[in-house]
N, C-alpha and C positions, 0 to 999 in steps of 0.2 A: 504493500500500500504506500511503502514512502515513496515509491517510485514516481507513481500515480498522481500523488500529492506534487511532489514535481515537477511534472510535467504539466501538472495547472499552473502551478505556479510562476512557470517560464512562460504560458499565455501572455500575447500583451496584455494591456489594458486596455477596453474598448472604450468608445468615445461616448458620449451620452446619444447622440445620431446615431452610431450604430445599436446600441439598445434599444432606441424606438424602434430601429428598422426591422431589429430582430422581434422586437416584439411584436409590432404591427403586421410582421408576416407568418409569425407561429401561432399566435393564440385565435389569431381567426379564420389559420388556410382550413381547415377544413369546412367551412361554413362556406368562407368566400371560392374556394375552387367549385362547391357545389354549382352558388348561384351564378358565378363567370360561366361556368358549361351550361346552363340550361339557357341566359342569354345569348348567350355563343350560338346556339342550337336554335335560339327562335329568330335569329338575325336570318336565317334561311328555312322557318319552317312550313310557309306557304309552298317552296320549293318541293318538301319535303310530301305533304298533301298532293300534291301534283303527282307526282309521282306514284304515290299509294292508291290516290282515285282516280281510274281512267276516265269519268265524267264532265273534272275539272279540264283535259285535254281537249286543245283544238288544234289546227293548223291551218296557221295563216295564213290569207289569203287577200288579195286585191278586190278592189271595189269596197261602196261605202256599207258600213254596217249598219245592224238594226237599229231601227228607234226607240227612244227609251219607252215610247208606248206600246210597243211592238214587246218586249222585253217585260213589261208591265203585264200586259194582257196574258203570256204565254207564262208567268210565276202563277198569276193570279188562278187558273185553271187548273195546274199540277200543284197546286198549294189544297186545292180541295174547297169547300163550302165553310170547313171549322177550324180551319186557320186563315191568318189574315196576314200578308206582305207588311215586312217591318221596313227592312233596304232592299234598295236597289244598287250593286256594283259594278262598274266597269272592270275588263278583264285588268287584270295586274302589271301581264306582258303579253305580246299579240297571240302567245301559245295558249293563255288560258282562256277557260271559257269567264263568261261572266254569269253574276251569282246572286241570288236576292236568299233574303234571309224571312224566314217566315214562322211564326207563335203560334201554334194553338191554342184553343180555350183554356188547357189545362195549366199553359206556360211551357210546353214544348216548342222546343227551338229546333229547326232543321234547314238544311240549305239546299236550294233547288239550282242546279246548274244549267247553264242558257247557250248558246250557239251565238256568238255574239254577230255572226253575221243572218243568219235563217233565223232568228229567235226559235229554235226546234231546240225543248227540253232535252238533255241529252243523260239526266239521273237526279239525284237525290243523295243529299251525304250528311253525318252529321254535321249536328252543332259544336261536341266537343270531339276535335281534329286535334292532331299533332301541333298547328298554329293554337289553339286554347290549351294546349296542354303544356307548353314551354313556355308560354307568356305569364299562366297563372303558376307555377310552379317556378319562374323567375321574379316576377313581381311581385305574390304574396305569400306564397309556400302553401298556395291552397286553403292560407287562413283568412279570415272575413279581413278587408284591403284596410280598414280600421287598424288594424293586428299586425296585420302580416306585411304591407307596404312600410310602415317605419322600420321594422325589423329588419325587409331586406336593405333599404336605401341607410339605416344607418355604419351598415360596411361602408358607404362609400367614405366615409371618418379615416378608418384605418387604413384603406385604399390610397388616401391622398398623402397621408404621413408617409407608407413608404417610397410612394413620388419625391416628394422635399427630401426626405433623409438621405433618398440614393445620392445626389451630388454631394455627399459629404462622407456617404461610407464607401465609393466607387472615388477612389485619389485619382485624378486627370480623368476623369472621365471620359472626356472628348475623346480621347484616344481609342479607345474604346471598338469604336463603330466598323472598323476593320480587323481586329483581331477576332478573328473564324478560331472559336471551338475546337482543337482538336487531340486528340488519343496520342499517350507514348506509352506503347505497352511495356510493361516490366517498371515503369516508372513507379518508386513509392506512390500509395496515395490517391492513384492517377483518375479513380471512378470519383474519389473525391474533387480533385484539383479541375478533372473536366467537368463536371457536374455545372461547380461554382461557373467556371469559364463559360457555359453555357448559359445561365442563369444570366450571369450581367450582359452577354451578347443580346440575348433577347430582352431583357430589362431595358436593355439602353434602346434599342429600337420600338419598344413599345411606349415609353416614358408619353409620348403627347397622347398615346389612345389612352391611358390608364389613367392621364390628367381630365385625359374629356370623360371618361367614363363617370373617375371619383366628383367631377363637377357636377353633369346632369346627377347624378346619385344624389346630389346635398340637396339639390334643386328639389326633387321629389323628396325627400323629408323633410322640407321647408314647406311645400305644399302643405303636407299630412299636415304640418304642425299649426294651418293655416295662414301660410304667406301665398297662399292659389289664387291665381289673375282670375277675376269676373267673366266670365263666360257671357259672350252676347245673345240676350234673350228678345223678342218679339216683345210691342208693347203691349199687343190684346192677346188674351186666350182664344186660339179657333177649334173649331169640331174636329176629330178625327177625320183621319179620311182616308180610304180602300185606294189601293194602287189603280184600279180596272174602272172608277166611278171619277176619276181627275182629270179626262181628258188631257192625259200627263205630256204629250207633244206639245198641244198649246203651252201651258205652264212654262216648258222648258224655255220654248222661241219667249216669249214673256221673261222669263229669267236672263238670257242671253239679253235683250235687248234691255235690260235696268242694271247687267253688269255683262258691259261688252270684253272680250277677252277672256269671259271665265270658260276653262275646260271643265265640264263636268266628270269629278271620276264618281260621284255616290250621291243619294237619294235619299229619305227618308221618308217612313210614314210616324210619325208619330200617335200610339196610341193613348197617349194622355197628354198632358201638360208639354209643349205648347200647344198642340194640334197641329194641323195643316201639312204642306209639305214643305220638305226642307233640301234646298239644291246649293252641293258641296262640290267646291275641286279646288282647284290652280288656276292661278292667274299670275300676277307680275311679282306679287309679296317672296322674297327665297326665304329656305329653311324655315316653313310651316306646315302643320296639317291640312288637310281637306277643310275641317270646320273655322279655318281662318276666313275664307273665302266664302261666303254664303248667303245664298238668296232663299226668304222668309218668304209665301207665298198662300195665300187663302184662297184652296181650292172652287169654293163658294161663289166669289164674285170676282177669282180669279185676279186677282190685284197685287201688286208687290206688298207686304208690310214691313219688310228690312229688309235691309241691304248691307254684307257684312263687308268689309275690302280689307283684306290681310294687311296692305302696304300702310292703310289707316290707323291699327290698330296702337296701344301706347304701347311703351318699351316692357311694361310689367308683363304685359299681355303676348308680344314678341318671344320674350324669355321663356314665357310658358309653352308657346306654339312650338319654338325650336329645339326645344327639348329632348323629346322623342325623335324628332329626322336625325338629329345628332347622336342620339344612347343606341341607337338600332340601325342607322345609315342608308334610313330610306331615303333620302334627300336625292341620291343620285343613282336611285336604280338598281338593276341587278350587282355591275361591277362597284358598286358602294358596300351592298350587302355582301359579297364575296368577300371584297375587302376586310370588313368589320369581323366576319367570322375567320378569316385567318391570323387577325389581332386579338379577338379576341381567345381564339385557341393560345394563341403565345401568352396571354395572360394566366389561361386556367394552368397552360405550364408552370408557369414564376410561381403559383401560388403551390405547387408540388413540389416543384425544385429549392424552393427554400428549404421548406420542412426536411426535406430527404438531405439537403446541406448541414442542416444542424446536428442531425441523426449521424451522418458517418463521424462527424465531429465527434460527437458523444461517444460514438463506438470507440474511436482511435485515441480519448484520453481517460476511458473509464470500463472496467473487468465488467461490473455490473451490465452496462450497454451491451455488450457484447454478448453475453450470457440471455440476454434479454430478447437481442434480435434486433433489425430494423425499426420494425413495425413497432415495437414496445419504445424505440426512443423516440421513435414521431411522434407517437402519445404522449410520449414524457412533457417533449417540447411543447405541444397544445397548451399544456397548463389546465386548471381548473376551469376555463371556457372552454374545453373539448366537449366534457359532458353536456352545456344549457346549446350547443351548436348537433350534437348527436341527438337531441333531444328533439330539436326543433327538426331536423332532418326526418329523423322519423315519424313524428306528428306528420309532416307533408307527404310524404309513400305513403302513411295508411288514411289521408282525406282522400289520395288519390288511387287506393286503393275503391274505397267506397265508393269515389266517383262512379268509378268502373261497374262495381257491382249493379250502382240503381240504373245503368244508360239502358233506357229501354227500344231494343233494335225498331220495335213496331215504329216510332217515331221513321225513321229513313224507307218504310216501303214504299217504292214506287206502284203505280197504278197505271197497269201496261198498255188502257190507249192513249193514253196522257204522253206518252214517247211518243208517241207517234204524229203528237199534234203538230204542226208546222208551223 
């Protein structure tokens, strides 16, 4: 044991920055690499649905496509009598179909898939998809978003410390950016020495995703905590209103001409508060959602009643719209979302490569580590946060467990001359 003793003892002395750094990446990787992978995951999990449902599948083609009342009429029919059209969506990318989302009486949600050029129904999928599955098991761990949104958004805390601390426990950092990772076998040490050498390779190249990631992160726990930008509401309450009874083409040309430029990508019916329809997309505003851009519209007497214009909105309101395009990288598309999920993979790395850093550490300055195994010094490292992070891990696999069990398949059956309708 003297030995042992020192051979700590010859350790330097670490800096108070590397302590936070260390700290901030062992007491919460296991919490934080969960919710990095499941983000990571929903950055492409529309991709993912695509693939799983051939119904979602179209193939592009030239000439112009249906109208949104064309689109209207043919959900409204394969929706059935006892459910009623919630959205209306434009495809994603010109391979997917486009897609309305429809309730029944009971509160059953299901999606109906559309032909975006023949408006011909082409199936039925659910509601909770691979995209609801990594969104809610990213954002709230499946627990009521009260709960579960400050829970996950306050990693972004420790996320952004060990952003700051890295320039101060990586010496010359700069340097950095070219020194590749690589193997000398036979070298003491060497699973350890490349590990580290890997870890700050990708550290350093992820540093501004992880800065944008821990930022939007604070933003959303500053929301929950009630700093959330006012949502623009209609001044009067209107009646609901059925997708197939809006003469939803007029409406649109109506919409288009009180905000000229706007792209339509989604629809709305509202079944309560506010009523009426609601016509969402893009226009000149960057890095915002759909609901920036928005035209308010009383199917009734067919009138504008707002008019939202992203580029209008104030800057508290901006922060909140940009949010999202910025934490998921829809802003630019497919090659954005690519992007994001192979940044964000380098991230769920960091948050494994540290802990497994510390661990060989442990092993190579103490009998016990080694006796103990890997796996027993990664633990060690977590500290007394492993257990309330394993805890909360497994509350989320068994909500999502249950999810599973109540999804009632009757909800997605098709009704086979409804295919067939054109």
């Amino acid at each position: 044991m003297t030995g042992v003793a020192g051979r700590a003892r010859r350790q330097p002395k670490r800096s108070l920055w590397w302590r936070v750094h260390q700290w901030a990446g062992l007491q919460f990787s296991l919490f934080l690499a969960f919710i990095l992978a499941t983000g990571t995951i929903a950055t492409l999990s529309h991709e993912i649905d695509w693939l799983l449902t051939p119904s979602m599948r179209v193939t592009p083609r030239e000439g112009a496509p249906a109208s949104w009342g064309a689109l209207a009429e043919a959900a409204e029919k394969a929706a059935g009598n006892d459910a009623r059209i919630e959205w209306l969506h434009a495809p994603r990318d010109p391979w997917f179909a486009a897609e309305a989302v429809a309730v029944r009486a009971n509160g059953e949600r299901f999606r109906i898939e559309i032909d975006p050029w023949t408006a011909r129904v082409q199936g039925w999928a659910p509601w909770f998809n691979a995209q609801r599955l990594f969104r809610e098991l990213h954002r709230h761990l499946m627990l009521p978003t009260a709960i579960g949104v400050p829970i996950v958004s306050a990693l972004a805390f420790p996320l952004l410390a060990s952003v700051v601390t890295a320039f101060w426990v990586y010496k010359k950092w700069w340097r950095g950016f070219l020194r590749v990772p690589r193997r000398k076998p036979g070298r003491r040490n060497d699973g350890r020495r490349f590990t580290g050498d890997l870890h700050r390779f990708a550290g350093l190249w992820s540093l501004w995703f992880a800065a944008l990631i821990g930022v939007t992160g604070v933003w959303y726990f500053a929301e929950k905590m009630g700093a959330a930008a006012p949502v623009p509401q209609p001044p009067v309450v209107m009646a609901p209103a059925r997708a197939s009874e809006t003469r939803l083409d007029a409406l649109v040309a109506i919409a288009r001409r009180g905000f000229p430029g706007l792209h339509v990508r989604a629809i709305r019916f509202p079944g309560s508060k506010p009523g009426g329809v609601i016509i969402r997309g893009q226009a000149e505003a960057l890095l915002v959602r759909d609901r920036a851009n928005t035209v308010m519209l009383d199917p009734g007497t067919q009138a504008i009643v707002k008019v939202v214009h992203g580029n209008e909105l104030s800057l508290h309101q901006r922060i909140s719209e940009a949010a999202d395009p910025l934490h998921f990288g829809t802003w630019g598309g497919l090659p954005t979302r690519i992007l994001w999920f192979l940044c964000g993979s380098a991230l769920t790395g960091l948050a494994t490569t540290g802990v497994i850093i510390y661990a060989l550490r442990l092993q190579q300055q103490t009998v016990s580590a080694k006796r103990g195994g890997i796996v027993a010094a990664m633990w060690s490292g977590m500290g007394l946060l492993a257990w309330p992070c394993l805890g909360f891990l497994i509350l989320a696999l068994a909500l999502l467990a249950a999810r599973f069990v109540g999804w009632k398949v009757s909800t997605v059956q098709p009704r086979a001359a409804t295919l067939q309708q054109p």
